[in-house]
N, C-alpha and C positions, 0 to 999 in steps of 0.2 A: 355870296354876300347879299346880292340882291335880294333871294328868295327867304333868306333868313329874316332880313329886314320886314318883307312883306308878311310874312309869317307871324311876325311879333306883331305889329300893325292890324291885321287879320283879330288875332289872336287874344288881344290888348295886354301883351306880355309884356317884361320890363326888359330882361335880360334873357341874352343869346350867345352861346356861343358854336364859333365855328372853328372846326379843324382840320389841317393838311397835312397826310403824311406826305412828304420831296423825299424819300428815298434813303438808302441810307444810312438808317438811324438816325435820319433827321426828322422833325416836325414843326406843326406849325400852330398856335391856336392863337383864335382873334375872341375876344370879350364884347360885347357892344349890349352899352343901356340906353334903354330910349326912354324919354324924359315929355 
């Protein structure tokens, strides 16, 4: 999460997102805008 943030920031992007596979057939995705 951090590195995404810093990334956008870096970047001067709006929108990030990140993803987790947990196993499974589970997942995980986070959205994040920066304003």
């Amino acid at each position: 999460m951090t590195t995404l943030v810093n990334a956008l920031h870096q970047r001067g992007g709006r929108y990030g997102l990140q993803t987790m596979c947990e196993g499974g057939g589970m997942a995980n995705a986070t959205i994040i805008e920066r304003w």
